[in-house]
N, C-alpha and C positions, 0 to 999 in steps of 0.2 A: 835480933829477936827481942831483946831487951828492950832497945829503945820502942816498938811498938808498943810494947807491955804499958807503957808509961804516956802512950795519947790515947790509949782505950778510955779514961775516964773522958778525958774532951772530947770524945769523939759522941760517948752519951750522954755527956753535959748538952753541947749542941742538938740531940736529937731530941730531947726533953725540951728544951728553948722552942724547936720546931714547933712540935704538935701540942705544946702547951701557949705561946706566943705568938710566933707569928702564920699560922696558919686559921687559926679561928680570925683572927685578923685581917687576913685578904679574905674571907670567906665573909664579913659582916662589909668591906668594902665595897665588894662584890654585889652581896644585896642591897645595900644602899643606893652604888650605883645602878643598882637593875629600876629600883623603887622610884628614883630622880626620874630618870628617862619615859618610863611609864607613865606620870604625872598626865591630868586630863579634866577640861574645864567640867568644875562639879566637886572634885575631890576636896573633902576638907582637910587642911592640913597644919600642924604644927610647926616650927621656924625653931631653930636654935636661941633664937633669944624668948621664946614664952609663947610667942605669938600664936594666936588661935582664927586660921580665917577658911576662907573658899576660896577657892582658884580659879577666879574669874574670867583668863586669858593666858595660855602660854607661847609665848613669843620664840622669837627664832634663837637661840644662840644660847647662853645660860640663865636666861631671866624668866621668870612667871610674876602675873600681876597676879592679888592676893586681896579679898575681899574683907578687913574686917569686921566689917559694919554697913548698914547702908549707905553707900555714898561714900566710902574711906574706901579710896585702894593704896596698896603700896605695890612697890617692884622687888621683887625678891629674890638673888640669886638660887639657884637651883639650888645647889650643893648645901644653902644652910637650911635646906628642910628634914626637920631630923624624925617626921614620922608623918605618917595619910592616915589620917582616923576612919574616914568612910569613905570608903572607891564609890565613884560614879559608874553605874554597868556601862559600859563600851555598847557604842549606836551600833546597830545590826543595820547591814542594808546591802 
């Protein structure tokens, strides 16, 4: 009975770790990944490096082409879009 006495603090050390670290965690992954997949030509979107464009085209596999100007595209993995400023409303039909 002792020795349990003495992994009570680890045991809420861990639970503390949990719901303060890694659970907010997978839960902003989570929507990240929800927000990537969503992506839809129209949406404006910011890039991990600064970047400020339109999503001109998105391609099959992890890439969207990315409008930042007229006539400037670049290719832009999915994953380094770190936020959509303004959603395109989705075509009705």
């Amino acid at each position: 009975m002792e020795a349990f006495g003495q992994f009570i603090p680890l045991i809420l050390i861990f639970a503390i770790m949990y719901f303060l670290l890694i659970r907010p965690q997978q839960k902003r992954l989570k929507d990240h990944k929800a927000m990537v997949e969503s992506l839809r030509r129209g949406d404006q979107v910011v890039t991990q490096g600064g970047l400020i464009g339109k999503v001109s085209k998105v391609k099959d596999g992890d890439e969207v082409e990315v409008e930042l100007n007229e006539g400037v595209k670049v290719r832009v993995v999915k994953s380094t879009i770190a936020q959509v400023l303004n959603k395109t409303e989705p075509a009705e039909g």
